[in-house]
Biopython code that builds the backbone (N, CA, C, O; Angstrom):
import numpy as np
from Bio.PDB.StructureBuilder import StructureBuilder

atoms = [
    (1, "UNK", "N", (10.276, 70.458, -0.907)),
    (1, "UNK", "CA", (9.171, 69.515, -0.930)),
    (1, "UNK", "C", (9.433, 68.475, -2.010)),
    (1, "UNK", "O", (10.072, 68.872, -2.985)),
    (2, "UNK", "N", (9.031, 67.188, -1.987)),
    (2, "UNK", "CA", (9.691, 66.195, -2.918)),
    (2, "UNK", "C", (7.952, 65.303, -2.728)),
    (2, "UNK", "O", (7.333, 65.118, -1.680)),
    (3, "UNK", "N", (7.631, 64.979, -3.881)),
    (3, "UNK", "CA", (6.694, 64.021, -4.388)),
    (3, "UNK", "C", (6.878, 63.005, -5.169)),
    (3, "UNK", "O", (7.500, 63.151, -6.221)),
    (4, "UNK", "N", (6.292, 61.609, -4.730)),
    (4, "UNK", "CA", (6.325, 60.469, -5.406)),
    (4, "UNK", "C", (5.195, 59.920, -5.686)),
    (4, "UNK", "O", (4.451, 59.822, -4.710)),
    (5, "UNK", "N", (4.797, 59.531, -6.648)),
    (5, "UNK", "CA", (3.816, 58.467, -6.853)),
    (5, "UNK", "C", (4.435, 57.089, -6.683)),
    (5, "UNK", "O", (5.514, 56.750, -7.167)),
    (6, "UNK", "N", (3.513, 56.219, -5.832)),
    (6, "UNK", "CA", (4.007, 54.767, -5.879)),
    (6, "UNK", "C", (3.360, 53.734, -6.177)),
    (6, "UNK", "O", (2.295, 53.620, -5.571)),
    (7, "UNK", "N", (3.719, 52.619, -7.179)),
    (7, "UNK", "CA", (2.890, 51.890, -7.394)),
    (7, "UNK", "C", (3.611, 50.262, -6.243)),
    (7, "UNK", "O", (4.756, 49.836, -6.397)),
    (8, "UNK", "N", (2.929, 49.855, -5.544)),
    (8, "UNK", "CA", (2.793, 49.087, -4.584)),
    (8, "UNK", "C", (2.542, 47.687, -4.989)),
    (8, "UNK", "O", (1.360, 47.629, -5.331)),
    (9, "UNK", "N", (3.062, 46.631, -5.096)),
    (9, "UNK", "CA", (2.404, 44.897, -5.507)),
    (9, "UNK", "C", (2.569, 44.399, -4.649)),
    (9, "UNK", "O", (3.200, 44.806, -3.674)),
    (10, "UNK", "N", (1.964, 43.235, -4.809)),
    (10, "UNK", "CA", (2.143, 42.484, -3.476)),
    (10, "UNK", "C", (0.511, 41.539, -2.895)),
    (10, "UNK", "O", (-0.372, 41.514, -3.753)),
    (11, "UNK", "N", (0.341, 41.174, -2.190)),
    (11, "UNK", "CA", (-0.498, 40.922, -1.103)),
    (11, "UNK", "C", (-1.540, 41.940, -0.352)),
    (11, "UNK", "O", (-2.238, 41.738, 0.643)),
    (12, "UNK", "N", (-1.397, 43.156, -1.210)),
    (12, "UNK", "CA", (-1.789, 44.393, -0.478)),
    (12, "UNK", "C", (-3.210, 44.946, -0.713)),
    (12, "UNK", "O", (-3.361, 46.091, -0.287)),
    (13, "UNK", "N", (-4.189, 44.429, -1.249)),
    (13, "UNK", "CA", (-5.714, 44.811, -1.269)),
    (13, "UNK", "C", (-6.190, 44.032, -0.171)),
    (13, "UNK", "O", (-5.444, 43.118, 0.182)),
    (14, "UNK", "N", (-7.891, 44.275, 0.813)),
    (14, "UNK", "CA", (-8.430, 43.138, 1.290)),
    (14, "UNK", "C", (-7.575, 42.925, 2.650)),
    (14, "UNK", "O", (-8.043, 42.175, 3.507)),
    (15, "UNK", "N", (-6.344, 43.564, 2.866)),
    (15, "UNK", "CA", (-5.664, 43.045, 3.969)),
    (15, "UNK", "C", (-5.632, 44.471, 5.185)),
    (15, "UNK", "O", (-5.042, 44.486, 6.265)),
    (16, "UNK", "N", (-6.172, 45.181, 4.787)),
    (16, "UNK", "CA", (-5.619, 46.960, 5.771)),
    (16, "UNK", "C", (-5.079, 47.220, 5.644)),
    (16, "UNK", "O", (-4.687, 47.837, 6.635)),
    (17, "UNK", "N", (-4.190, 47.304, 4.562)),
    (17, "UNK", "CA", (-3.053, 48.278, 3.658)),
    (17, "UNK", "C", (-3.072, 49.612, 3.431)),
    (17, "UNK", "O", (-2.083, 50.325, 3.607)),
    (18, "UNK", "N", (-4.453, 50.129, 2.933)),
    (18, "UNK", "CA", (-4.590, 51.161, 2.515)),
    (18, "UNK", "C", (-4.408, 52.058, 4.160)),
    (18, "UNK", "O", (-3.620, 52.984, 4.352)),
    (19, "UNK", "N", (-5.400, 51.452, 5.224)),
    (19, "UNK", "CA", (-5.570, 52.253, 6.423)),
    (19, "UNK", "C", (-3.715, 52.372, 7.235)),
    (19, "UNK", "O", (-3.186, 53.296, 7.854)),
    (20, "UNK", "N", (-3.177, 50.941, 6.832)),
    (20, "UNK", "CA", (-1.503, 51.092, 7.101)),
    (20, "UNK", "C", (-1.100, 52.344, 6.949)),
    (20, "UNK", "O", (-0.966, 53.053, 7.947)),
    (21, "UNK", "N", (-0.811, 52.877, 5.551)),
    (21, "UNK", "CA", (-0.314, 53.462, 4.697)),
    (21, "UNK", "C", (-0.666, 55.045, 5.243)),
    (21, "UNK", "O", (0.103, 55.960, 5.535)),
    (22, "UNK", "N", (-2.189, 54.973, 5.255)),
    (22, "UNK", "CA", (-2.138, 56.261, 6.030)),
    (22, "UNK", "C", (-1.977, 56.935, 7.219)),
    (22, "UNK", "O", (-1.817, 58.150, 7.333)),
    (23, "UNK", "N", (-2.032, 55.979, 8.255)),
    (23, "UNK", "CA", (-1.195, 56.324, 9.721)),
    (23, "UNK", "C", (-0.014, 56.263, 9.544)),
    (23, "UNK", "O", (0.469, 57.118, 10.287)),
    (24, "UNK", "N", (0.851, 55.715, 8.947)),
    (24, "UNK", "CA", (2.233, 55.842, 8.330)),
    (24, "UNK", "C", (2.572, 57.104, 7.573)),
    (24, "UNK", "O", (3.741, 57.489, 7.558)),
    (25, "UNK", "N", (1.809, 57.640, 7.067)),
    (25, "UNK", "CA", (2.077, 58.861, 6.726)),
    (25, "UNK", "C", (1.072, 59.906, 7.644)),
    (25, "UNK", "O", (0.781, 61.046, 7.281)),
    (26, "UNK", "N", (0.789, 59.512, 8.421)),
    (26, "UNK", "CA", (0.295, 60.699, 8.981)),
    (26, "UNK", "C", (1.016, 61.157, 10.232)),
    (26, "UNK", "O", (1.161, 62.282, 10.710)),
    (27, "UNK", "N", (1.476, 59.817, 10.672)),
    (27, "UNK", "CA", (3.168, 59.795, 11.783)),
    (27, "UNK", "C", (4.104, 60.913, 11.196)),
    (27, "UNK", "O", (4.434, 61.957, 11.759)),
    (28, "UNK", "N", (4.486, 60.443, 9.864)),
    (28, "UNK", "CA", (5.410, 61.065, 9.330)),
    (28, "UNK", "C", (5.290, 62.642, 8.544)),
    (28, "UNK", "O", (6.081, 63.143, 7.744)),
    (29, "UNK", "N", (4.182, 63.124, 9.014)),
    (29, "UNK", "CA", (4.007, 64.462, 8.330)),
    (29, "UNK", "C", (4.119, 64.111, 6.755)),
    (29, "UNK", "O", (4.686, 64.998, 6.118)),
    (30, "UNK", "N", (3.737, 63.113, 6.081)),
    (30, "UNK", "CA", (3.181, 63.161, 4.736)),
    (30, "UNK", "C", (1.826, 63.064, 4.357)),
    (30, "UNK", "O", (0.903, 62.411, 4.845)),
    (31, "UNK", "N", (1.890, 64.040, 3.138)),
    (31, "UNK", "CA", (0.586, 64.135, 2.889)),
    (31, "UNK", "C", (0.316, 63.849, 1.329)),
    (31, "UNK", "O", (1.176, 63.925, 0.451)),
    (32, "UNK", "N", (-0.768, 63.574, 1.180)),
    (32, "UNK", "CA", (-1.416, 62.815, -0.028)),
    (32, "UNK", "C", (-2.718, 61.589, -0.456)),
    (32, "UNK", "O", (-3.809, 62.110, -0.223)),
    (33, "UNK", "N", (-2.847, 60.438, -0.891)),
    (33, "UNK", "CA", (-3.280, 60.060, -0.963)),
    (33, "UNK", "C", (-2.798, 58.462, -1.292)),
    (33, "UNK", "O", (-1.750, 58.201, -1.883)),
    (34, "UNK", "N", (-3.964, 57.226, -0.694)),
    (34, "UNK", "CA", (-3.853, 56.154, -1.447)),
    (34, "UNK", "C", (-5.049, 55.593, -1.896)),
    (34, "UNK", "O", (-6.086, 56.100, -1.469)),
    (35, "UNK", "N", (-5.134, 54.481, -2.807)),
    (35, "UNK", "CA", (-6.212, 54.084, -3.252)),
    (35, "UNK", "C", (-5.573, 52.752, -4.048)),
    (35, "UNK", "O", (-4.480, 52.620, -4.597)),
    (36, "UNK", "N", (-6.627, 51.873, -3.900)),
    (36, "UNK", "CA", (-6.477, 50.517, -4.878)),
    (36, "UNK", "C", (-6.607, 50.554, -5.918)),
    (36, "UNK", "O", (-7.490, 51.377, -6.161)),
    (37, "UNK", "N", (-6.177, 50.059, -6.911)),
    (37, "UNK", "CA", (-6.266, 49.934, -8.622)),
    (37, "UNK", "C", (-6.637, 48.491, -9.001)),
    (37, "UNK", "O", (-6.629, 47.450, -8.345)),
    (38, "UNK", "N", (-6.962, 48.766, -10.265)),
    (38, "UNK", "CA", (-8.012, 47.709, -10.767)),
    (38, "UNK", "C", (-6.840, 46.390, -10.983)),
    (38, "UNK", "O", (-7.140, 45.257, -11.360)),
    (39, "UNK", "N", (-5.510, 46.852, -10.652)),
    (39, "UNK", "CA", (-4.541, 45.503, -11.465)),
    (39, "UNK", "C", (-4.684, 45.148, -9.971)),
    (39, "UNK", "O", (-3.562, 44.642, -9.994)),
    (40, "UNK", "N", (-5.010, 44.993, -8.888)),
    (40, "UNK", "CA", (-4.262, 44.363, -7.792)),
    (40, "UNK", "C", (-3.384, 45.207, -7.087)),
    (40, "UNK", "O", (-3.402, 45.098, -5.861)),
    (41, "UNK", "N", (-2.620, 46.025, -7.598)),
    (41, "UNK", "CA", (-1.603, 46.868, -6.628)),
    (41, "UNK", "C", (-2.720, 48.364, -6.040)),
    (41, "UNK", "O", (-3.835, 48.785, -6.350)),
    (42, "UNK", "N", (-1.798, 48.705, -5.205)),
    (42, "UNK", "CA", (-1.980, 49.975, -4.895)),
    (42, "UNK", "C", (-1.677, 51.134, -4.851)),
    (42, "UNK", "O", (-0.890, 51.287, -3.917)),
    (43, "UNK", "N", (-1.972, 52.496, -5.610)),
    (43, "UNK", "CA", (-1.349, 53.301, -5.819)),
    (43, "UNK", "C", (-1.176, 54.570, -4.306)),
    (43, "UNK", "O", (-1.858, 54.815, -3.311)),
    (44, "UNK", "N", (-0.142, 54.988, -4.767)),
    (44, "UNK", "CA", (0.162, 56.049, -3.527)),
    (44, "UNK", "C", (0.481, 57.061, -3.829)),
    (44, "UNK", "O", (1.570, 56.815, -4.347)),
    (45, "UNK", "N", (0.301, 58.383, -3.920)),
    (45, "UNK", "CA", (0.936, 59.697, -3.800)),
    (45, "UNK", "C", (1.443, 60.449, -2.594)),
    (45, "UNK", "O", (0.686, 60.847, -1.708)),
    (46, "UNK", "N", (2.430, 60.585, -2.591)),
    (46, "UNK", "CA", (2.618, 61.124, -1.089)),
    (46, "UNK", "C", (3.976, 62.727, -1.493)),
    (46, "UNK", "O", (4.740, 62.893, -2.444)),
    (47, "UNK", "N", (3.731, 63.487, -0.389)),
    (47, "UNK", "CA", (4.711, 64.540, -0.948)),
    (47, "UNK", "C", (5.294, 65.125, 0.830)),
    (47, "UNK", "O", (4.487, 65.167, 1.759)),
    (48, "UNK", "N", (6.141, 65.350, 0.929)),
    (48, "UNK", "CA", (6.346, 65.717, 2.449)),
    (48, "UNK", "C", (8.199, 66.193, 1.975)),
    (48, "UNK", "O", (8.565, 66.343, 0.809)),
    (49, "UNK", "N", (9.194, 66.364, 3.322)),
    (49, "UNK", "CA", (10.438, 66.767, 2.998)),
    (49, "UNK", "C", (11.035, 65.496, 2.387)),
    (49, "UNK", "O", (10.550, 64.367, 2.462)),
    (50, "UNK", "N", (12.026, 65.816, 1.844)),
    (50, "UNK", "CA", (12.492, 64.169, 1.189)),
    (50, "UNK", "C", (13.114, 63.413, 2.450)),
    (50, "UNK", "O", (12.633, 62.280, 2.418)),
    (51, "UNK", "N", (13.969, 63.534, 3.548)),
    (51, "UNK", "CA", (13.822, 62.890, 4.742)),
    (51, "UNK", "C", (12.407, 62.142, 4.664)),
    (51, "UNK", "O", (12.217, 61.121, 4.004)),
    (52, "UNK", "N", (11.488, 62.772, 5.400)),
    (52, "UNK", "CA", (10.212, 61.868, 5.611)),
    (52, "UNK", "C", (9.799, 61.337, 4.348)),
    (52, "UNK", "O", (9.447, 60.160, 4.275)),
    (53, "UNK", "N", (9.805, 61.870, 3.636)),
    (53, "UNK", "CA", (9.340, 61.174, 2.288)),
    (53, "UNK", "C", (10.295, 59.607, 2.600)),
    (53, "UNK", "O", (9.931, 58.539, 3.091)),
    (54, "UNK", "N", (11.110, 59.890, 2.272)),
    (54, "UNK", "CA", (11.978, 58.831, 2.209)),
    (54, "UNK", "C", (12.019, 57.379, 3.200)),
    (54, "UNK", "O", (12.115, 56.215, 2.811)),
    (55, "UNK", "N", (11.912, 57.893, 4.580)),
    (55, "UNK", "CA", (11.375, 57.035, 5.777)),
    (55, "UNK", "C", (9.838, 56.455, 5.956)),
    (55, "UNK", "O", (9.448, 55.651, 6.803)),
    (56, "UNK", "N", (9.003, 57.167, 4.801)),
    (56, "UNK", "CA", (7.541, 56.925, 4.622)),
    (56, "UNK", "C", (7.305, 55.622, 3.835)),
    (56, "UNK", "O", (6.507, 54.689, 3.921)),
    (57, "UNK", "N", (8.547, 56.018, 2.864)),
    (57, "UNK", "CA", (8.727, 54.553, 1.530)),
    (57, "UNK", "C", (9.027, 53.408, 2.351)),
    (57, "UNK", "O", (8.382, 52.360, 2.307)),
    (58, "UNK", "N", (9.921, 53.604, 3.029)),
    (58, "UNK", "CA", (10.985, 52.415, 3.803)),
    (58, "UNK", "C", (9.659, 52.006, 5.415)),
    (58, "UNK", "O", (9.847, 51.049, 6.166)),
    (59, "UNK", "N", (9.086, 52.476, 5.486)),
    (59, "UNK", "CA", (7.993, 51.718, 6.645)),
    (59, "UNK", "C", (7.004, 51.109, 5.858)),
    (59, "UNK", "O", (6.386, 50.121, 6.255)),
    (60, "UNK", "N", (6.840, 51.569, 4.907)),
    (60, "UNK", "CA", (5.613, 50.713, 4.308)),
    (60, "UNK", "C", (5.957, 49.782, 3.337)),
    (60, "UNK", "O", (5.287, 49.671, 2.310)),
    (61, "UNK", "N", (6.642, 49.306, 3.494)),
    (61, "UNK", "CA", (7.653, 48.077, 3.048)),
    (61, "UNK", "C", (7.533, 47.175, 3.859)),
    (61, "UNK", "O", (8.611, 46.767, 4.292)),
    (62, "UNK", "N", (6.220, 46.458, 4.432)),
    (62, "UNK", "CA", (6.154, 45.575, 5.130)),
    (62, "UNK", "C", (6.047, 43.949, 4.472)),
    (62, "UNK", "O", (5.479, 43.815, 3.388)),
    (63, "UNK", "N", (6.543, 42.899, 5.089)),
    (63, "UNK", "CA", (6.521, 41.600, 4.702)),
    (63, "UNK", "C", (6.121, 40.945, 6.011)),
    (63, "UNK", "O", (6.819, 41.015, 7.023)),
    (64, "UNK", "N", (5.168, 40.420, 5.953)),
    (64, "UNK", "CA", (4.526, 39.754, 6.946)),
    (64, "UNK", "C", (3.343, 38.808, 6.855)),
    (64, "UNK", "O", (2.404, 39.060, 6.101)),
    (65, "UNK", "N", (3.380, 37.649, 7.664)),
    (65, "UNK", "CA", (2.956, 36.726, 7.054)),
    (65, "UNK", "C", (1.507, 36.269, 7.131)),
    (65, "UNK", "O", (0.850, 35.445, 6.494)),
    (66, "UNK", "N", (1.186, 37.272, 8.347)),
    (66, "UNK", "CA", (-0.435, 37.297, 8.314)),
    (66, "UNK", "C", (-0.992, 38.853, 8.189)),
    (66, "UNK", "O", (-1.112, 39.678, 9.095)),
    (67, "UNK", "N", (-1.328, 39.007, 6.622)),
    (67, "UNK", "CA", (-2.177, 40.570, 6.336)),
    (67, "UNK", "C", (-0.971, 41.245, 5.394)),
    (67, "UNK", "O", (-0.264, 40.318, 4.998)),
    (68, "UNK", "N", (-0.553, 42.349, 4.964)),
    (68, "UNK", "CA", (-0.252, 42.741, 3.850)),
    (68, "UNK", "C", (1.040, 42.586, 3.609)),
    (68, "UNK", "O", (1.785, 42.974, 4.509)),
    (69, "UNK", "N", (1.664, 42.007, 2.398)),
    (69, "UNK", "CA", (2.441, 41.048, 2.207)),
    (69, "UNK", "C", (3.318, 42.615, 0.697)),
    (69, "UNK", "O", (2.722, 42.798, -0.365)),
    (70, "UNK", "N", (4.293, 43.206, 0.944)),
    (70, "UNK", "CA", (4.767, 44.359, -0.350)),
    (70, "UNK", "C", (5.787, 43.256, -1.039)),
    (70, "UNK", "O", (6.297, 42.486, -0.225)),
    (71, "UNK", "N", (6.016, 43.141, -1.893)),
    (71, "UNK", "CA", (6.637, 42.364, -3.000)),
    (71, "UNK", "C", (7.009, 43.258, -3.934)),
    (71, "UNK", "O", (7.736, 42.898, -4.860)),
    (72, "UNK", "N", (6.572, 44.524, -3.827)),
    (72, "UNK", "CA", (7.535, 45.743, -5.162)),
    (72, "UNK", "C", (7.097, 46.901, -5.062)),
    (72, "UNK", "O", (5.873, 46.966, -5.175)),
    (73, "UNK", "N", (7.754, 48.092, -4.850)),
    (73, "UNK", "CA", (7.461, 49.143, -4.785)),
    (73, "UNK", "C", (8.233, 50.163, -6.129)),
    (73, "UNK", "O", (9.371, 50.630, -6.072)),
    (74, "UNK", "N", (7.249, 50.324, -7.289)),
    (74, "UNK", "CA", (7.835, 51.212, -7.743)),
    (74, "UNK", "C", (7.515, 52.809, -8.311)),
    (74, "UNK", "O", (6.517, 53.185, -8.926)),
    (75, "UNK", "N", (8.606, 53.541, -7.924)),
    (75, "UNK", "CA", (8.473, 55.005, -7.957)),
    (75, "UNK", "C", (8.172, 55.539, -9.108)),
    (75, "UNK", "O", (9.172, 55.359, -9.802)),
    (76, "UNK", "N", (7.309, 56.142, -9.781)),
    (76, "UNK", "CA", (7.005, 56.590, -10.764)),
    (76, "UNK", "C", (6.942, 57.794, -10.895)),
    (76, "UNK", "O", (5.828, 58.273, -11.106)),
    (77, "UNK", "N", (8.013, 58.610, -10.822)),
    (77, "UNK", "CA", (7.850, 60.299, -10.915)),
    (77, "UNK", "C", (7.301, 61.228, -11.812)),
    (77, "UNK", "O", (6.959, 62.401, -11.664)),
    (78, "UNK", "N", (7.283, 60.242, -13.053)),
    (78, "UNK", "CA", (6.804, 61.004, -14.187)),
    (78, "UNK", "C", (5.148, 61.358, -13.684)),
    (78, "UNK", "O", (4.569, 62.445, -13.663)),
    (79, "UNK", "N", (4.621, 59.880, -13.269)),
    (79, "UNK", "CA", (2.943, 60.003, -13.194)),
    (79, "UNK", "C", (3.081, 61.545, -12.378)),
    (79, "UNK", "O", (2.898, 62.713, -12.721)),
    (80, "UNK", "N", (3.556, 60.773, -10.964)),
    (80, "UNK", "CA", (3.838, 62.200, -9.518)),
    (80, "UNK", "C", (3.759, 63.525, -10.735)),
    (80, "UNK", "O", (2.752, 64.212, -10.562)),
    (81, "UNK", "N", (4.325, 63.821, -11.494)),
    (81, "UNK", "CA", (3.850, 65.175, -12.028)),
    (81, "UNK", "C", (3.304, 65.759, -12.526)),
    (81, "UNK", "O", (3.461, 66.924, -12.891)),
    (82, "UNK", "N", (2.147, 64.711, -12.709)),
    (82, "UNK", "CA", (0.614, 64.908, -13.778)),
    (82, "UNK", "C", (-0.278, 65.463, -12.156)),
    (82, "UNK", "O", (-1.238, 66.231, -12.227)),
    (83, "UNK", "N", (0.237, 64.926, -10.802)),
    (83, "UNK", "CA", (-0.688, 65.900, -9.803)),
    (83, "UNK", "C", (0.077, 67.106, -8.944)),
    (83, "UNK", "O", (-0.063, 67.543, -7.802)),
    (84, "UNK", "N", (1.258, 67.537, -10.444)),
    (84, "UNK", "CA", (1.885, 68.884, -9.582)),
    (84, "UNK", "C", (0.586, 69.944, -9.262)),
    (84, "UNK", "O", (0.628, 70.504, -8.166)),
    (85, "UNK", "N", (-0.207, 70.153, -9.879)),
    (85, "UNK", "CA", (-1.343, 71.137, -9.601)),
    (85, "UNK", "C", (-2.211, 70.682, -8.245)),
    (85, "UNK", "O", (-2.970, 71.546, -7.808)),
    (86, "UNK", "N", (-2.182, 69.856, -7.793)),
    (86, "UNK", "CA", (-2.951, 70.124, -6.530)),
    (86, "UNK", "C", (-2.281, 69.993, -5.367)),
    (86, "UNK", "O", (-1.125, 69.572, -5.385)),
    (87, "UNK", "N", (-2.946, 70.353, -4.118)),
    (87, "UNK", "CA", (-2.343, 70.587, -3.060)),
    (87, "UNK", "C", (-3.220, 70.066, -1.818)),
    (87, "UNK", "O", (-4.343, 70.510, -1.577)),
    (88, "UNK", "N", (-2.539, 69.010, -1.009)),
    (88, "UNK", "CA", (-2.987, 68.202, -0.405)),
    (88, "UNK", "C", (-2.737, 68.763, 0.830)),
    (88, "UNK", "O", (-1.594, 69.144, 1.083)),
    (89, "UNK", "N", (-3.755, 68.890, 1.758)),
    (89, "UNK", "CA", (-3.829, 69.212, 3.471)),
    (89, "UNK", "C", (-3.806, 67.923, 4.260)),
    (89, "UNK", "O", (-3.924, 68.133, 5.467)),
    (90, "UNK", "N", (-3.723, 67.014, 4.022)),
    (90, "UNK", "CA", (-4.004, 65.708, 4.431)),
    (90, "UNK", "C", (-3.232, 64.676, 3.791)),
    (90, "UNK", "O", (-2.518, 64.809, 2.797)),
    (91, "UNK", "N", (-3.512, 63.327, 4.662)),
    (91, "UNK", "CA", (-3.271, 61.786, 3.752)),
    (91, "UNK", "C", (-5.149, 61.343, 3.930)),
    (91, "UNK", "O", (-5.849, 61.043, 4.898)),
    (92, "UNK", "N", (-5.390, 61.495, 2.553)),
    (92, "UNK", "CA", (-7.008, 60.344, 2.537)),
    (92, "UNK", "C", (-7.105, 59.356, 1.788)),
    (92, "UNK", "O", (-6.618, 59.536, 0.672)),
    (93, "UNK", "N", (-7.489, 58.511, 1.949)),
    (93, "UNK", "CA", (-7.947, 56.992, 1.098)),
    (93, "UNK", "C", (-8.934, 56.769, 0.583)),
    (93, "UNK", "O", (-10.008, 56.468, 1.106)),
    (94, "UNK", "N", (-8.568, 56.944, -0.953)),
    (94, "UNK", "CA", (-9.318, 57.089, -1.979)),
    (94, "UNK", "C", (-9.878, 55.627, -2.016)),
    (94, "UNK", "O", (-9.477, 54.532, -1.621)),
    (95, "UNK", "N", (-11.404, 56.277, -2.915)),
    (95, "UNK", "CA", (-12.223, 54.480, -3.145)),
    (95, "UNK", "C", (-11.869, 54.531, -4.842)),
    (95, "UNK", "O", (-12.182, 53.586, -5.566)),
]
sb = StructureBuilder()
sb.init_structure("model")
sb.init_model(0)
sb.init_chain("A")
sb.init_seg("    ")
for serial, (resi, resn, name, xyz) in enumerate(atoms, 1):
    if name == "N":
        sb.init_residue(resn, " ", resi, " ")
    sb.init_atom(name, np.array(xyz, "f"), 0.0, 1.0, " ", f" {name:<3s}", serial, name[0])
structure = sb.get_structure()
């Protein structure tokens, strides 16, 4: 099992990002969570096999010119291990 936290920039609040993100991982058998942050980006936790993990990062990497626009995705593993203690049955979208 492999977990990432991701912090997301971009174009990505206000546009259906968050609801993206979670049919994208729910395709992909990942589970976790996303939610918007107060800077503008969006944070992500997601944990699944590192295959899907990995193909989960690389779809939601969208650039497009009408609605959510990713400009940087970065992996933050250290945070990812401040939520080794819980255990996610799902992808839900946090407010």
């Amino acid at each position: 099992m492999a977990r990432a936290f991701l912090v997301v920039h971009g174009i990505v609040q206000g546009v259906g990002y968050r609801s993206f993100v979670r049919s994208v991982a729910l395709k992909n058998g990942v589970r976790g969570f996303v939610r918007n942050s107060e800077d503008g980006s969006v944070h992500v936790l997601a944990e699944s096999d590192p295959d899907r993990l990995r193909r989960f990062i690389e779809e939601i990497r969208v650039d497009t010119k009408s609605g959510p626009q990713v400009f940087k995705i970065d992996i933050e593993n250290e945070r990812a291990e401040r939520y080794s203690g819980l255990d996610f049955s799902g992808f839900v979208i946090r407010r």
